[in-house]
Every structure is written in C-alpha cells, then in structure tokens.
TORKOL-4160 file (C-alpha; in steps of 0.2 Angstrom, whole numbers, padded with zeros to 4 digits, m for minus):
388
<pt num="1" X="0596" Y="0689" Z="0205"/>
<pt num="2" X="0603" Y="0674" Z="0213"/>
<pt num="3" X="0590" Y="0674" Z="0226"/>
<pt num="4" X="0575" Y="0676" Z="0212"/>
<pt num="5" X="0581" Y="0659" Z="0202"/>
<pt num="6" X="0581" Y="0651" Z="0218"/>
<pt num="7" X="0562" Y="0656" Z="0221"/>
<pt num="8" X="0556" Y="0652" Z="0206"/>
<pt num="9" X="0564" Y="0634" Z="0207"/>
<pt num="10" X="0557" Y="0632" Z="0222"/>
<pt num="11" X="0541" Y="0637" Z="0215"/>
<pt num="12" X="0543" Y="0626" Z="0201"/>
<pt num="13" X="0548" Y="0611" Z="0210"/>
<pt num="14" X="0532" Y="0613" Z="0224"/>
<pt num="15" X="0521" Y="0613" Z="0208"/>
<pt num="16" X="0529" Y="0599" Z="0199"/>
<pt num="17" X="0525" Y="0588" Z="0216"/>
<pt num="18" X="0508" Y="0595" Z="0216"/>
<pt num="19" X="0507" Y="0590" Z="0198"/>
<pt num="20" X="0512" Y="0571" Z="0201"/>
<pt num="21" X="0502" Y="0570" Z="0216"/>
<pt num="22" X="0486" Y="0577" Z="0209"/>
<pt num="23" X="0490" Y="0562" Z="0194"/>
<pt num="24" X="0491" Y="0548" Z="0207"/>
<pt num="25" X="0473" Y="0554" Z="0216"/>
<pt num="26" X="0460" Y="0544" Z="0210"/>
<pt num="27" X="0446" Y="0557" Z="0204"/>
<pt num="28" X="0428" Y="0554" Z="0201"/>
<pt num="29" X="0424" Y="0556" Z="0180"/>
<pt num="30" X="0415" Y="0571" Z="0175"/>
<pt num="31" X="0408" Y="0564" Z="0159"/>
<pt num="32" X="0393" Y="0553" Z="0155"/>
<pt num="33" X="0402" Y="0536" Z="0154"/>
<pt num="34" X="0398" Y="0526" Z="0135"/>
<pt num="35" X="0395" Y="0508" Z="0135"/>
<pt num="36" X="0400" Y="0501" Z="0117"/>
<pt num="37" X="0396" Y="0480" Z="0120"/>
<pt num="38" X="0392" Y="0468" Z="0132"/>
<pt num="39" X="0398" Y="0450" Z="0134"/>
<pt num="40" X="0388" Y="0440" Z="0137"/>
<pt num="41" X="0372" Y="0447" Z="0133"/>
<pt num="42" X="0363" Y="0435" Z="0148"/>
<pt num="43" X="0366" Y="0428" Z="0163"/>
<pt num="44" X="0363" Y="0420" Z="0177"/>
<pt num="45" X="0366" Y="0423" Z="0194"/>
<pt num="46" X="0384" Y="0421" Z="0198"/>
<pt num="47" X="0389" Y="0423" Z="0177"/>
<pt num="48" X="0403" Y="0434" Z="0173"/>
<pt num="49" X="0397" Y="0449" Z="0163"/>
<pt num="50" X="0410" Y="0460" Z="0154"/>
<pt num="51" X="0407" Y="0478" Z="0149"/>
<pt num="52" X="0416" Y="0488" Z="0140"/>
<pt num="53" X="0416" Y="0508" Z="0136"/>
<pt num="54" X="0424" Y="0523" Z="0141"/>
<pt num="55" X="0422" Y="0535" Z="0154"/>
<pt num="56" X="0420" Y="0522" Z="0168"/>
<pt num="57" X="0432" Y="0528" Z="0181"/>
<pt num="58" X="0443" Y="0518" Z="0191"/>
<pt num="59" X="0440" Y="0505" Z="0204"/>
<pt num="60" X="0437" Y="0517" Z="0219"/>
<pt num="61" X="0426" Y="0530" Z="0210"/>
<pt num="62" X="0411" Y="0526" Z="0218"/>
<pt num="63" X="0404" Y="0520" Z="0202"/>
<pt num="64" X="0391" Y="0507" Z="0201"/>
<pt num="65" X="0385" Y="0494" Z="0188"/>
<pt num="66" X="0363" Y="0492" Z="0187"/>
<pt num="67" X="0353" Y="0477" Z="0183"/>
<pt num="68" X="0337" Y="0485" Z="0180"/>
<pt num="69" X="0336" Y="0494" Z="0196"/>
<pt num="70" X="0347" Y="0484" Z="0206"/>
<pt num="71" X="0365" Y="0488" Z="0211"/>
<pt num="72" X="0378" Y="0477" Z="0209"/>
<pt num="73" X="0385" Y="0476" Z="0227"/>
<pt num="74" X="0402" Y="0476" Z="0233"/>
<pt num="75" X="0417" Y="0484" Z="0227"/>
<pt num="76" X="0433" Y="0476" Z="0217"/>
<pt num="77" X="0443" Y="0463" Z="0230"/>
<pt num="78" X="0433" Y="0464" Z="0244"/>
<pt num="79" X="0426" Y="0448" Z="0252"/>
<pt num="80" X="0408" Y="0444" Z="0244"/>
<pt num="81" X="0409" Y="0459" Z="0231"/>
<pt num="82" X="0398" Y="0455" Z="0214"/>
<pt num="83" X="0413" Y="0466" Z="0205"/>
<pt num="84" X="0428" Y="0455" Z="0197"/>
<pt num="85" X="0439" Y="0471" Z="0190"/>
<pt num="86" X="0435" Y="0487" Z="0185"/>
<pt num="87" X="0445" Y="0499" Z="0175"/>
<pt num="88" X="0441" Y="0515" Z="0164"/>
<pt num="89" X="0435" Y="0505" Z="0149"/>
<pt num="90" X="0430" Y="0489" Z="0156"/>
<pt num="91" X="0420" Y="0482" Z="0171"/>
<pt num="92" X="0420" Y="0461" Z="0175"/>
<pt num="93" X="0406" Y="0460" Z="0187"/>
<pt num="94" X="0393" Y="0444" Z="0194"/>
<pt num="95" X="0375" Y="0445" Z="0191"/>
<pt num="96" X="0368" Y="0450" Z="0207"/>
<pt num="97" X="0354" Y="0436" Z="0215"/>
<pt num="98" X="0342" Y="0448" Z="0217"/>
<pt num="99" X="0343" Y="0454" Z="0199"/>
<pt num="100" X="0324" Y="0453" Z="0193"/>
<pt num="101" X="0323" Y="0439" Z="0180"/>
<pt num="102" X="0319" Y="0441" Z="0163"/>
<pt num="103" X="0321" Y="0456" Z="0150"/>
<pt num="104" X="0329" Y="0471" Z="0158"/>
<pt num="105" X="0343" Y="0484" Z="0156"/>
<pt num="106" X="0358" Y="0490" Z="0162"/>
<pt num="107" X="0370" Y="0504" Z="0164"/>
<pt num="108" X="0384" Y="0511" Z="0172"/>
<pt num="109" X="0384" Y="0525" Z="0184"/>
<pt num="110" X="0402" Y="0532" Z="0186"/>
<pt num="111" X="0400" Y="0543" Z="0201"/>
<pt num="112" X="0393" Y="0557" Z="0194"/>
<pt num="113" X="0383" Y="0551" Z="0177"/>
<pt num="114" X="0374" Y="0538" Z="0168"/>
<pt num="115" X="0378" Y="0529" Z="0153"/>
<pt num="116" X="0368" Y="0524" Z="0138"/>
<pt num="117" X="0355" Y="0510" Z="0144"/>
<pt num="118" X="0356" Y="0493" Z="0135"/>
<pt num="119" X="0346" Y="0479" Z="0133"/>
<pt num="120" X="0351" Y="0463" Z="0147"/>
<pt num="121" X="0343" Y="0446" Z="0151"/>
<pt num="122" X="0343" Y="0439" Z="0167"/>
<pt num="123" X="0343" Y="0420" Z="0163"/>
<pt num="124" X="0346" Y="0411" Z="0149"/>
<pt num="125" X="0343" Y="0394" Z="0138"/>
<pt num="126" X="0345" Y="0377" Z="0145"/>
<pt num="127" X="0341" Y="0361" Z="0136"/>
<pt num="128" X="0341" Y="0354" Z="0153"/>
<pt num="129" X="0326" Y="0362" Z="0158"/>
<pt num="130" X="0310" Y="0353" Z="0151"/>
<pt num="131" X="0297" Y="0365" Z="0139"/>
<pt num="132" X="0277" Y="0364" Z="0145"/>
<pt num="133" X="0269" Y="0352" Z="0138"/>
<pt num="134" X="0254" Y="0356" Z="0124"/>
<pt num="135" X="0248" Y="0375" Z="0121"/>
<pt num="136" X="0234" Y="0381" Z="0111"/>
<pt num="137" X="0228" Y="0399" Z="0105"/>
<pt num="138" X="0213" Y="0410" Z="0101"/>
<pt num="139" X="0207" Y="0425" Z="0096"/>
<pt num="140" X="0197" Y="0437" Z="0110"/>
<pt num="141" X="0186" Y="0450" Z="0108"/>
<pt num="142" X="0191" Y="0464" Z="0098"/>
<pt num="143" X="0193" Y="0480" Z="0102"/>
<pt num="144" X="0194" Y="0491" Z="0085"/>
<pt num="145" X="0192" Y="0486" Z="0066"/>
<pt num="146" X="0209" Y="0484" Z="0067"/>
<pt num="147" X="0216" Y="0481" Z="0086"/>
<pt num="148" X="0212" Y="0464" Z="0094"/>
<pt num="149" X="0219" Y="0450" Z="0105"/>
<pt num="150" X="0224" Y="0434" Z="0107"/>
<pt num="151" X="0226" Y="0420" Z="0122"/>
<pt num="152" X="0237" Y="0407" Z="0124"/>
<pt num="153" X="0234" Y="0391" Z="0135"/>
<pt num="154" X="0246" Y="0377" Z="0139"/>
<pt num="155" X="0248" Y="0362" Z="0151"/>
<pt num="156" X="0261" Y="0361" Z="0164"/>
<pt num="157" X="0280" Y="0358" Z="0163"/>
<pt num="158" X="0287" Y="0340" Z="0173"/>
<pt num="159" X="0300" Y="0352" Z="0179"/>
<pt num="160" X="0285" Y="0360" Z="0191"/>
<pt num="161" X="0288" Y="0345" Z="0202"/>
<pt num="162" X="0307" Y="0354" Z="0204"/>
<pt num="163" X="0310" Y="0363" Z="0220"/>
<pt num="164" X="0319" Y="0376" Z="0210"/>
<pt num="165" X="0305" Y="0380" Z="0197"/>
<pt num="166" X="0299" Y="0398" Z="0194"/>
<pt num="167" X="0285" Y="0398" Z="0182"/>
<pt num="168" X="0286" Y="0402" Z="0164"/>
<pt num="169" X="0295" Y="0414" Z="0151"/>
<pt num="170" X="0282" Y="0417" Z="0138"/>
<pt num="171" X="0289" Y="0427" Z="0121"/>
<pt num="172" X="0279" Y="0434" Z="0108"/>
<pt num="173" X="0282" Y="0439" Z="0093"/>
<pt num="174" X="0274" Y="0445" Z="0074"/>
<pt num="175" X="0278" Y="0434" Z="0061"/>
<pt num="176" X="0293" Y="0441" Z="0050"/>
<pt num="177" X="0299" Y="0454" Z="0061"/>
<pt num="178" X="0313" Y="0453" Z="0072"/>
<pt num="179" X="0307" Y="0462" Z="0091"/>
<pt num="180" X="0300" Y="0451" Z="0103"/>
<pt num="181" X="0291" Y="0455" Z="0119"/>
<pt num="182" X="0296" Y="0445" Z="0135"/>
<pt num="183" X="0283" Y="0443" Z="0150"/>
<pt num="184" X="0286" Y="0431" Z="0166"/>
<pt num="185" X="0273" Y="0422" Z="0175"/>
<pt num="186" X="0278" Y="0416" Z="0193"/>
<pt num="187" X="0270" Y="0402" Z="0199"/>
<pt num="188" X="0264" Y="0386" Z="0194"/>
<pt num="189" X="0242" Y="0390" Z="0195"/>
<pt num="190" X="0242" Y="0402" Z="0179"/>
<pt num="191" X="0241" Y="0393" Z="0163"/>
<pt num="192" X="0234" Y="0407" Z="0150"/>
<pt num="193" X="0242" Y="0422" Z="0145"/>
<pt num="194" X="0233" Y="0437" Z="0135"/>
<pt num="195" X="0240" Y="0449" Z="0123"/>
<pt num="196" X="0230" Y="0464" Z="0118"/>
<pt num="197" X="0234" Y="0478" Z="0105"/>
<pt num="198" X="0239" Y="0467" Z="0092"/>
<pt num="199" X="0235" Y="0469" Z="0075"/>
<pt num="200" X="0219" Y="0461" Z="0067"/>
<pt num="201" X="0229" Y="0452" Z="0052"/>
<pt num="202" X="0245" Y="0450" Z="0056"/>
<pt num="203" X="0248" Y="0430" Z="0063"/>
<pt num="204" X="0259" Y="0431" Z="0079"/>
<pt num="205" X="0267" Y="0418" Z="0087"/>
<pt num="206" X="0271" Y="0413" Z="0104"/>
<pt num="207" X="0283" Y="0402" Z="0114"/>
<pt num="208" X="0281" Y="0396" Z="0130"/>
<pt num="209" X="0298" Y="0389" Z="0139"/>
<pt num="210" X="0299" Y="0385" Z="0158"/>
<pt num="211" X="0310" Y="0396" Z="0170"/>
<pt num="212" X="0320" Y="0390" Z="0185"/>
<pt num="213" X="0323" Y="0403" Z="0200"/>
<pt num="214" X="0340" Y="0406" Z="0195"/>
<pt num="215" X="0334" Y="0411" Z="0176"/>
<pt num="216" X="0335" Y="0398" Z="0166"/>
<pt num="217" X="0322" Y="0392" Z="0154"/>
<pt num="218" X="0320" Y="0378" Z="0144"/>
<pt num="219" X="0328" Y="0383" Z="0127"/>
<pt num="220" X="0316" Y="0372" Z="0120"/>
<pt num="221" X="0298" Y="0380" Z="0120"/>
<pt num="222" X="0280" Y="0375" Z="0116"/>
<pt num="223" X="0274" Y="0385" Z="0102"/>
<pt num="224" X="0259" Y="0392" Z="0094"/>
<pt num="225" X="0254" Y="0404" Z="0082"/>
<pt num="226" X="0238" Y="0414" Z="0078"/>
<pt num="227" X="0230" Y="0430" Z="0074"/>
<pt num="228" X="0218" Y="0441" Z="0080"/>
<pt num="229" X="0202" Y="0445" Z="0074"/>
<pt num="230" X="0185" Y="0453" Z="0074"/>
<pt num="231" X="0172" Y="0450" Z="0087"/>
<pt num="232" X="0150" Y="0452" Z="0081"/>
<pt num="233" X="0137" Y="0447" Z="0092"/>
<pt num="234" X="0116" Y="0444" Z="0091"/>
<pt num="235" X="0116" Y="0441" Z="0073"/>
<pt num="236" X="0098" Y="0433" Z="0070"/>
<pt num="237" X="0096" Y="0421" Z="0057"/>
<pt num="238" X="0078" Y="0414" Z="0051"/>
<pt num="239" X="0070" Y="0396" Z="0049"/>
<pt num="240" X="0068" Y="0391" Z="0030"/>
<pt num="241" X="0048" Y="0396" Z="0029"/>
<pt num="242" X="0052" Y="0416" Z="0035"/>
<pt num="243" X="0052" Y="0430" Z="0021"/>
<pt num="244" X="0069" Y="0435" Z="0035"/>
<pt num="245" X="0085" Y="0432" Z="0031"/>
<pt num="246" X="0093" Y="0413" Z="0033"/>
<pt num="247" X="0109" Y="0416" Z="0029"/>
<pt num="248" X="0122" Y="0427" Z="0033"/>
<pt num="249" X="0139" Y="0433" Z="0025"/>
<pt num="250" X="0149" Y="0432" Z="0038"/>
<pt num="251" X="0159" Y="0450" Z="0033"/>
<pt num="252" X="0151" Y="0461" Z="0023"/>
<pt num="253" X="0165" Y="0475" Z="0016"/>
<pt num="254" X="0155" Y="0490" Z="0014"/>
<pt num="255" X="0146" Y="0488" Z="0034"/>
<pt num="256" X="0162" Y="0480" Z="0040"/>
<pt num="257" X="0152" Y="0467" Z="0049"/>
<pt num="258" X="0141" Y="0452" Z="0046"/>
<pt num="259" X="0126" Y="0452" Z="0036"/>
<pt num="260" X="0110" Y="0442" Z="0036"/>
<pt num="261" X="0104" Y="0440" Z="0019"/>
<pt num="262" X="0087" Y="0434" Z="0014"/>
<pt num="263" X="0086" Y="0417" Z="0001"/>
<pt num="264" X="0085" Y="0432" Z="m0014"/>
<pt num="265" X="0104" Y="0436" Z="m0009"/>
<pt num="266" X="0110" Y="0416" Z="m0007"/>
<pt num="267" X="0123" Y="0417" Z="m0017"/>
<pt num="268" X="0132" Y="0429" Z="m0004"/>
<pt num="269" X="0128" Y="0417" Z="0009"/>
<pt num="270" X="0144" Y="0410" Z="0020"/>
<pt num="271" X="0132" Y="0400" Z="0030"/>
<pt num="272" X="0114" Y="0394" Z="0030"/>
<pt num="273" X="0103" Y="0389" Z="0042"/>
<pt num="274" X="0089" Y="0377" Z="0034"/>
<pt num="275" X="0074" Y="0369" Z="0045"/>
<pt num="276" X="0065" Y="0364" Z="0028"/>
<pt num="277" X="0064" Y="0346" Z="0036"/>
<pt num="278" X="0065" Y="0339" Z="0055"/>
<pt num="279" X="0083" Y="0339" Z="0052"/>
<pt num="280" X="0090" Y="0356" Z="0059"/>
<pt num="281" X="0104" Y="0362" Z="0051"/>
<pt num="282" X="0117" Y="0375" Z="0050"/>
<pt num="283" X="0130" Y="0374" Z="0035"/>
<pt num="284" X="0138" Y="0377" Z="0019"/>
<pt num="285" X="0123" Y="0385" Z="0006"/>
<pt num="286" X="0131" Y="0374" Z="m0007"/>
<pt num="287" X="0124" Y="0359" Z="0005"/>
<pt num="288" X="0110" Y="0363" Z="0014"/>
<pt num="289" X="0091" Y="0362" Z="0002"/>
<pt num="290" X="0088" Y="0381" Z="m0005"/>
<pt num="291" X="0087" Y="0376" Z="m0022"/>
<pt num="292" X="0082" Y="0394" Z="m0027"/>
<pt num="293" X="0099" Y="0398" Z="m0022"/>
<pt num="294" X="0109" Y="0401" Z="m0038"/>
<pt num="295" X="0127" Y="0398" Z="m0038"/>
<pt num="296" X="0128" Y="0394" Z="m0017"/>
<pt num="297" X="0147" Y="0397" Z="m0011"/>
<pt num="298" X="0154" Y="0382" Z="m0005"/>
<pt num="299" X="0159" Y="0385" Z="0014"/>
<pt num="300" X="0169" Y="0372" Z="0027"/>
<pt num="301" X="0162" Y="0369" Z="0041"/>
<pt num="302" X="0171" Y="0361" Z="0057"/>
<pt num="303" X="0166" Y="0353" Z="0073"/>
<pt num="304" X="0175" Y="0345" Z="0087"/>
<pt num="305" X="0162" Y="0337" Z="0100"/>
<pt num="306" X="0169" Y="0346" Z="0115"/>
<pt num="307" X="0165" Y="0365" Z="0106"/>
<pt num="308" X="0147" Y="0357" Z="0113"/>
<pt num="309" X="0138" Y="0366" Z="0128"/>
<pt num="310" X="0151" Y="0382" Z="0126"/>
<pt num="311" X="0141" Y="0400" Z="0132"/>
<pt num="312" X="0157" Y="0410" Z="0126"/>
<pt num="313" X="0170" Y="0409" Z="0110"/>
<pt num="314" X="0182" Y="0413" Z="0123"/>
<pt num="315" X="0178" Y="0396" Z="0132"/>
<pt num="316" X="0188" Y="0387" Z="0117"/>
<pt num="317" X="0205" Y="0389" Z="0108"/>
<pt num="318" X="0203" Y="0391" Z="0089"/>
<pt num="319" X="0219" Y="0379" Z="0087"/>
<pt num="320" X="0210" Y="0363" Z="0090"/>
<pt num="321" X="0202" Y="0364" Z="0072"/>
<pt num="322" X="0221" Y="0365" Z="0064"/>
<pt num="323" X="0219" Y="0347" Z="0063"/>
<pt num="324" X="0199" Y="0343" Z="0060"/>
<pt num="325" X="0193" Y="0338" Z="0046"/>
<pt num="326" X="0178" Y="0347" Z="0037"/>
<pt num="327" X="0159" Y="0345" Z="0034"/>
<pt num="328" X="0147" Y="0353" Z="0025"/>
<pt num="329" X="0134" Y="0355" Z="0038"/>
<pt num="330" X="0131" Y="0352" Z="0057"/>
<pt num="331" X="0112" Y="0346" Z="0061"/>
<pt num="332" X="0105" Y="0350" Z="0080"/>
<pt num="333" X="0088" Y="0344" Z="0079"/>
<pt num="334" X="0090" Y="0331" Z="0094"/>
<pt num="335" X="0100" Y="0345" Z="0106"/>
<pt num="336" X="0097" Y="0361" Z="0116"/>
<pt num="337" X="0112" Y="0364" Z="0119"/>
<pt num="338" X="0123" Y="0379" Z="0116"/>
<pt num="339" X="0138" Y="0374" Z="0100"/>
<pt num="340" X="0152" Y="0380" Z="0090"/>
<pt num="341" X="0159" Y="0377" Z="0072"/>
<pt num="342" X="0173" Y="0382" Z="0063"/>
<pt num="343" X="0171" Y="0391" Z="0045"/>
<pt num="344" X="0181" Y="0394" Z="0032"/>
<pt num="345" X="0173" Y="0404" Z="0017"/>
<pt num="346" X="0177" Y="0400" Z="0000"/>
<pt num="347" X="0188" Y="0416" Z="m0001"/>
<pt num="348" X="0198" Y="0408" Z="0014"/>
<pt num="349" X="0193" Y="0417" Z="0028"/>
<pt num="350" X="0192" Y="0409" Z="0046"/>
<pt num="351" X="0178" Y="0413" Z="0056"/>
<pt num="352" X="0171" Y="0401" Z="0072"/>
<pt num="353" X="0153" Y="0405" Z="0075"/>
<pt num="354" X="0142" Y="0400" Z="0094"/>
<pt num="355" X="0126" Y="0393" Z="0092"/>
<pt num="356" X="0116" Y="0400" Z="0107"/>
<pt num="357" X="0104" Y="0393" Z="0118"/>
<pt num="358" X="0092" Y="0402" Z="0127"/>
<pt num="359" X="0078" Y="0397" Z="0139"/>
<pt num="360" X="0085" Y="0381" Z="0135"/>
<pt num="361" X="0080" Y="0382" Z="0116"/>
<pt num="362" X="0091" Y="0384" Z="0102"/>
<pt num="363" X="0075" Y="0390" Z="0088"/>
<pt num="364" X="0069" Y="0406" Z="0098"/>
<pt num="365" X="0052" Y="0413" Z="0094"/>
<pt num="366" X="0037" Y="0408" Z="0083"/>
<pt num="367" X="0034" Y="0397" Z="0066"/>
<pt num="368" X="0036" Y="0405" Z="0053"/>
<pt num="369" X="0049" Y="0417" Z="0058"/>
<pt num="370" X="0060" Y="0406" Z="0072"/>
<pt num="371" X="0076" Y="0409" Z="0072"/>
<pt num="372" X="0095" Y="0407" Z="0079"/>
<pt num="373" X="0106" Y="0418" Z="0086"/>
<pt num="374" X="0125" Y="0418" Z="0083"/>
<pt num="375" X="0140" Y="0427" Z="0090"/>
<pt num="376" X="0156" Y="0426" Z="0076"/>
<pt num="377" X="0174" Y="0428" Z="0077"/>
<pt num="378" X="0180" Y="0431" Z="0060"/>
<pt num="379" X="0196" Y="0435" Z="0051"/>
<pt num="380" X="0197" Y="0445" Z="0038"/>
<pt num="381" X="0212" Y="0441" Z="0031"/>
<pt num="382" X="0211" Y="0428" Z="0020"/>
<pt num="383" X="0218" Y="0411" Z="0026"/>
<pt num="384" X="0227" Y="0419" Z="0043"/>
<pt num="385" X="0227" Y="0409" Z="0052"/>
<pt num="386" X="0219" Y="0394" Z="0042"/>
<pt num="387" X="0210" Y="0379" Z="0044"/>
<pt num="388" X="0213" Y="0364" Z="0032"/>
C-alpha cells in the first residue's frame, strides 16, 4: 500500500510540473481575435496606433497587425520593429511607411485567424499644408433617368513646388448623409476628377485637400457642390416664319425629355428662339416678340463670354454661373460661332443649353423653316443646384 501512495505521488507530482510548464509556454490562440476600438483612428508614418480587443495572443505568437494589405514588420523589441508592445488585449504598433495612403482597413491576425476589419486612414489633417487653389463643378452626360455624373476641376496647390508633395485627397460626399468616399490622385498633371453613379437630384459635394508623401493633407480643402443631371441632344428649333416648332420646354413630364412646341403651345415654352428681325435671338418667351403667345413664362437666361466657341457641355463647368447675373435673351446675329447659356425656368429648374454650329452656320437649312440645333443638360429638380 506504501509502495502504491508512493506511485501515485509521483504520478501527481510529474503532472503538476507538466501543468505549470504547459501554463509558462507561449501557445498560439485558436480563436478569431476581436478588435473593439482603435486610437487614433489615422496616422502617419511613424504615428503610434493603439488597438485594443481580445484574443490577440501574446508577443511571440506569430501574430501580425495589417494596414490594408501591408504587414506591420518587426516583432516587439527588436531593432527597427514597427511593434511598440503587444499583449492579448492590446497591440501599440508604428504605421508602417509603405502603408498605402488614404482610406484602408485593418485587422489583426493572431496566428491562426483574422479579426473583424475596421476602417483606418493613412494620413491625416494639417493646417500646415496649403489647399488648391479655385475648383469648379459640372454635370456629365447622363447615363439613366435617374443615374448621372458630375466633374470636378480645380487649380494647383503652392505646396506642388514641395519636394514632399503627393497629389491630392479628393472627398465626396451627398448632401445630408454622413458616408463619404475617399479617392487619391498622385501626381501634380491631373486636375479633374469624375464621379459617375450618382443620383440625378441629389446635390453632392466635394472637397479637394492636398496630400504630402507622408499622408497628410491640407485640413483645409477647396470646395464645391453640384448635382447631376439629364443629358438631350439634336433638339431642332425653327426660325420665327416656320409652321415648326420655335420653342421648346426644356423637360417635358409625360416624354421625360425636352419638347419643341410650335407658337400654338408658347405658353409651355422655356425658351424661344425668334428671327422675326436681323436681331437673332435665343431667350426667355416673356422677352423675345411672339405676341400670339399668351401668358409667355418668364425664363433667366445666363451668359459668360468664355461659354463662347464651346463644341461640348462638358468643355465648361456649370459653377461659373453661381455668380452671373441674368438676361432675358442672348442675340447672335453677328457670330457663327458655337455658345452656351445658362437657364433657369420659372419653376426653378437649371438647364445649360449649346448653341451649335455647323458648316460654320448657326441657322441650318432654308427660309422659312431654318432652324438651330441645341444639346441640354437639365435638372429636374427644382432649384438643385441653382442659379441666382
């Protein structure tokens, strides 16, 4: 019996060293690893990022922190390591300097498994760094009755001259929601930036901020906001002495596009085109001579002298009219040359309208049915955007 205790103290003491020495291993975590918060939630290279969770592992897991799809190098104390600590619910680590700047994620990989993926940004604010200079917007073609695009334009930074410049962090965003997407353009040639599947309707705006190579961008940022909207072209409109239509409603409801209208149907005109004198003319019916149009909507028209000698809406930004002042008609008797105006109807909707020229001719064809031909862009929400 004395032999038997003796054995099975033995037995219990081998396994009681076991025990401890299995507890003072370092093992590799079997399960997926949670991240709960990050602090900050940017940085650049070199910046300190805290992560805290569970299911991290210890220091000499093998585990490994991603930026995106770059590893944090190193491992915690060795020379040149990207990793300040790490411990089962917190790592400390450097933003790597080949982390890809701009929007990105990150997670944890403890060995075995991944973690959640969060949101991260490489870079960050400055008010050291200097914005671009003036930005403008317009609407593109469209490419549904509902789905369009804008383009933004903007001059250059004074921080181009840097030897550490990037290019430029452009944000955009719709009006009165809260997610933003985040693109980067490297590089100091490009100065336009398209957005497509937007939202005909729905104004958007966008901010420009320059970017530095180690991800930080001017906190301040050029800014612009606009909307997308529909894209016609060919619409045909005929000289004052045809029985064709000279006028058109720039949106009609039922067709879901413009309509030329005949003098008849004046009084649904948004714009006119009158040659009843040598003083060819393109404006609002309530101004032009059609005196047999009853009731005539009062449409505003807007020019700026270097909309003139333009083949294509998207040659010119829809933003330079935010400050123009209106007329009621635009003459073009003494020019052959191609031209643009801004409209706003009297229901508020925004249009820009091309004058074309062809052959070198603005009035196509033969007296009595000459006419002009028109490409429009046109919103149909009322007043987005707006001119005054």
């Amino acid at each position: 019996m004395k032999t038997f205790k003796t054995l099975a103290l033995a037995i219990m003491l081998i396994a009681t060293g076991l025990f401890f020495t299995a507890c003072e291993e370092t093992t590799t975590p079997t399960d997926a690893p949670v991240i709960s918060s990050i602090t900050p939630g940017n940085g650049v290279t070199g910046d300190n990022i805290t992560i805290k969770g569970t299911g991290f592992g210890s220091a000499s897991s093998a585990g490994t922190v991603y930026v995106g799809s770059v590893p944090v190098a190193g491992t915690v104390g060795a020379s040149g390591s990207d990793y300040v600590s790490w411990t089962d619910t917190e790592i400390i680590f450097k933003v790597p300097a080949n982390a890809v700047m701009g929007s990105t994620t990150l997670y944890v990989h403890n060995g075995s498994s991944s973690s959640n993926v969060v949101d991260f940004l490489v870079g960050g604010p400055s008010t050291s760094v200097n914005k671009p200079g003036d930005i403008w917007a317009t609407a593109l073609a469209n490419t549904s009755d509902t789905t369009g695009s804008i383009r933004v334009l903007w001059t250059m930074s004074k921080d181009e001259s840097l030897v550490n410049f990037y290019g430029y962090r452009i944000e955009i965003k719709e009006n009165n929601t809260t997610t933003s997407t985040v693109k980067i353009v490297q590089g100091k040639t490009i100065k336009t930036s398209d957005f497509t599947g937007l939202t005909v309707g729905k104004v958007y705006t966008v901010k420009v901020s320059t970017m530095l190579n180690n991800g930080l961008y001017s906190a301040n940022a050029s800014t612009v906001s606009w909307s997308p909207s529909l894209r016609f072209k060919g619409i045909k409109v005929y000289e004052s002495a045809s029985a064709l239509p000279s006028g058109i409603d720039l949106y009609d409801a039922a067709t879901k596009a413009p309509l030329a209208l005949t003098v008849a149907n004046g009084s649904a005109w948004d714009l006119g085109l009158d040659t009843k004198n040598s003083d060819y003319a393109v404006g609002s019916p309530s101004e032009l001579t059609y005196k047999k149009v009853t009731n005539p909507r009062p449409t505003k028209i807007y020019s700026l002298t270097r909309w003139d000698d333009i083949n294509s809406l998207d040659e010119i930004y829809d933003t330079d009219l935010l400050g123009a002042d209106a007329v009621g008609y635009l003459s073009f008797a003494d020019t052959d040359k191609s031209w643009t105006i801004g409209v706003k109807t009297a229901d508020g909707n925004f249009a820009k309208v091309l004058v074309k020229n062809t052959g070198g001719k603005i009035l196509q064809g033969t007296a009595p049915d000459r006419y002009i031909e028109v490409d429009i862009s046109y919103q149909p929400v009322a007043n987005v955007p707006y001119a005054k």
